[in-house]
LOVEX-944077 format. One record per residue (C-alpha): y, z, x; residue number from 0. Coordinates in Angstrom, 3 decimals, padded with zeros to 6 digits. Example, Ala and Ser with C-alpha at 12.3 -4.5 7.8 and 13.67 -1.06 7.14 Angstrom:
% LOVEX-944077
{Y -004.500; Z 007.800; X 012.300; nr 0}
{Y -001.060; Z 007.140; X 013.670; nr 1}
//
This chain:
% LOVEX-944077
{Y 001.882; Z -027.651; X -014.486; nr 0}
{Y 004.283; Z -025.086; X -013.702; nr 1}
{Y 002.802; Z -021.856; X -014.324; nr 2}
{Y -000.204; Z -023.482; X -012.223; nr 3}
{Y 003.013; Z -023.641; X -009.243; nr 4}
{Y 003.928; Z -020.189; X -010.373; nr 5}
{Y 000.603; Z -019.123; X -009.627; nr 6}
{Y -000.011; Z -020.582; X -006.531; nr 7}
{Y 003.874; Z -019.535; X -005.044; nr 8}
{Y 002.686; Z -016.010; X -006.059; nr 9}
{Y -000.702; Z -016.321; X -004.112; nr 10}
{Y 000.878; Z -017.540; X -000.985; nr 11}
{Y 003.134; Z -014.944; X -001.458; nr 12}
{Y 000.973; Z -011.931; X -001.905; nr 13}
{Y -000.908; Z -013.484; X 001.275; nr 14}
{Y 001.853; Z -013.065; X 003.490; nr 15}
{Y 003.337; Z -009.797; X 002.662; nr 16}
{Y -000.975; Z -008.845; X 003.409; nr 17}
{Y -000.681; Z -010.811; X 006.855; nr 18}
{Y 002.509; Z -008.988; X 007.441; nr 19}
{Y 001.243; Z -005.308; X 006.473; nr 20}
{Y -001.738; Z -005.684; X 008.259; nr 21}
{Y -000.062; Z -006.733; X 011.508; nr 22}
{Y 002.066; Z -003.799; X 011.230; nr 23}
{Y -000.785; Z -001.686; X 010.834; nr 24}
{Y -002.773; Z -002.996; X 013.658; nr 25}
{Y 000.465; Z -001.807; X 016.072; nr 26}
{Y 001.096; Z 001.290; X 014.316; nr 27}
{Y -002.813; Z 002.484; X 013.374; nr 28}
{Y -000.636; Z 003.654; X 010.336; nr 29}
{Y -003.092; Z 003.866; X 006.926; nr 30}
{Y -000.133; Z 003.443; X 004.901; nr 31}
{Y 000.529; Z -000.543; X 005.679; nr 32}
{Y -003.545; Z -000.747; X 005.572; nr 33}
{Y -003.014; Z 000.014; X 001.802; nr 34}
{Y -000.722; Z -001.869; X 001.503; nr 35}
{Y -002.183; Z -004.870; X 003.092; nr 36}
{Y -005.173; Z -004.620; X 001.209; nr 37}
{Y -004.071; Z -004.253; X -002.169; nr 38}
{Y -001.813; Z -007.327; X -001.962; nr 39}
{Y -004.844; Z -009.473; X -000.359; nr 40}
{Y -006.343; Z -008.063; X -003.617; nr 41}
{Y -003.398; Z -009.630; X -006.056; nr 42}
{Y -003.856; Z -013.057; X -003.524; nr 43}
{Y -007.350; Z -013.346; X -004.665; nr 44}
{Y -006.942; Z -012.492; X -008.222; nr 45}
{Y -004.032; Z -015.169; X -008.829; nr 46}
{Y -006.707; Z -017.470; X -006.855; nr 47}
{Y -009.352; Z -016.873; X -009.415; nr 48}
{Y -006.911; Z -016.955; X -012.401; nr 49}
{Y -005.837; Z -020.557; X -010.966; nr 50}
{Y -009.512; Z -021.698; X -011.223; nr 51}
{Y -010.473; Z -020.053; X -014.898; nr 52}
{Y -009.032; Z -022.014; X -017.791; nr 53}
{Y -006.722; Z -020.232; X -020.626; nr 54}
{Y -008.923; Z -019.322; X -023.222; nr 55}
{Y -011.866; Z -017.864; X -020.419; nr 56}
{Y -013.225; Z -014.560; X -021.596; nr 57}
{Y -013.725; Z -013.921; X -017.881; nr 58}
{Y -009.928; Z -013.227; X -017.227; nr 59}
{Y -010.477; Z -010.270; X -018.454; nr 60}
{Y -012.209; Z -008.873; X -015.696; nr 61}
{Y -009.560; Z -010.369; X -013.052; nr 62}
{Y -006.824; Z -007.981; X -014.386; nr 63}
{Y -009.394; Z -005.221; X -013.247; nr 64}
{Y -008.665; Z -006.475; X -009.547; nr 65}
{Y -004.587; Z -006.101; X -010.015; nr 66}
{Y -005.771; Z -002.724; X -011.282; nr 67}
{Y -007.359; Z -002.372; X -008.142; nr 68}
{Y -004.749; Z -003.481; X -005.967; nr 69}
{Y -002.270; Z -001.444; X -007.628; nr 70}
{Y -004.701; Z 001.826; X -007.548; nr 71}
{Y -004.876; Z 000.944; X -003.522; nr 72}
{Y -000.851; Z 001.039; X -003.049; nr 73}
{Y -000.847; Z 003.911; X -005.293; nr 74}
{Y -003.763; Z 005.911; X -002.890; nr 75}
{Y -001.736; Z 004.543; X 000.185; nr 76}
{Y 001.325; Z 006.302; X -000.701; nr 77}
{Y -000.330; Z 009.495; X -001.601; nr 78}
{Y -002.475; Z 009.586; X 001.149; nr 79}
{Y 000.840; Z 009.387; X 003.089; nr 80}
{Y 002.882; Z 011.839; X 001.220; nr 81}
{Y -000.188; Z 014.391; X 001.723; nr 82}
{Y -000.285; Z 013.838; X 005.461; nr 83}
{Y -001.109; Z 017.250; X 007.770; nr 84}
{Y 001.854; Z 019.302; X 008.222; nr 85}
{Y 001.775; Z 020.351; X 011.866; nr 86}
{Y 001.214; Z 024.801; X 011.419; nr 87}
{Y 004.149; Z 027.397; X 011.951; nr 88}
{Y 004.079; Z 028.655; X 015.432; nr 89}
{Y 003.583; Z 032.197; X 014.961; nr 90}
{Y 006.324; Z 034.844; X 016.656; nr 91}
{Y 005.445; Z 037.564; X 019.268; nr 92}
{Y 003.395; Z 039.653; X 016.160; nr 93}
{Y 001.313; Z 036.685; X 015.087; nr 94}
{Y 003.716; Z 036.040; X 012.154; nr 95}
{Y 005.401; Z 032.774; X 011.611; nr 96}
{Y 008.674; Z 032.446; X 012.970; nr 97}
{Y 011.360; Z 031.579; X 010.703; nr 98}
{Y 013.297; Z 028.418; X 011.344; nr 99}
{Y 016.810; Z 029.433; X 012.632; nr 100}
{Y 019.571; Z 027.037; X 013.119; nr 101}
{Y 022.416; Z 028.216; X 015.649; nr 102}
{Y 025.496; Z 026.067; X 015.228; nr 103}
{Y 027.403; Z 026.669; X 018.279; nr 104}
{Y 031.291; Z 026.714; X 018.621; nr 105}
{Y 033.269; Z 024.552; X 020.214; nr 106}
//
């Protein structure tokens, strides 16, 4: 009875941290929070379908293959953010790029 509350605590759970990264990403068109929403929808549905199978199912196998999933998502989310374009060096008067000088003025 109370791993069944455990489970279903942890759904609702996962569902509104998705709710919350996707409404983030719908103001800031960021892909990051898209990652992120989707990979804890994923870990909402799999504790739904591990509610519904019994204990000694075979087929809970394959729902530990969706938390894979969802974790592989959050991992490609943070990646793909940590690989983002960085902008090009402006190039100097000879079409080299100019190095980045800071001038720390006196008072």
């Amino acid at each position: 009875m109370s791993a069944d509350f455990v489970s279903g605590a942890t759904m609702a759970a996962s569902l509104i941290i998705a709710v919350f990264f996707f409404r983030y990403w719908r103001q800031t068109r960021d892909r990051l929070f898209l990652g992120f929403a989707l990979g804890f929808a994923v870990f909402a549905v799999s504790r739904l379908i591990l509610a519904f199978l019994d204990e000694d199912d075979e087929g809970r196998i394959f729902v530990y293959g969706l938390r894979l999933l969802a974790f592989l998502l959050i991992l490609a989310a943070i990646v793909d953010k940590n690989r983002g374009a960085r902008p090009p060096p402006v190039p100097d008067q000879n079409g080299r790029p100019k190095a980045v000088v800071r001038r720390v003025e006196a008072r």
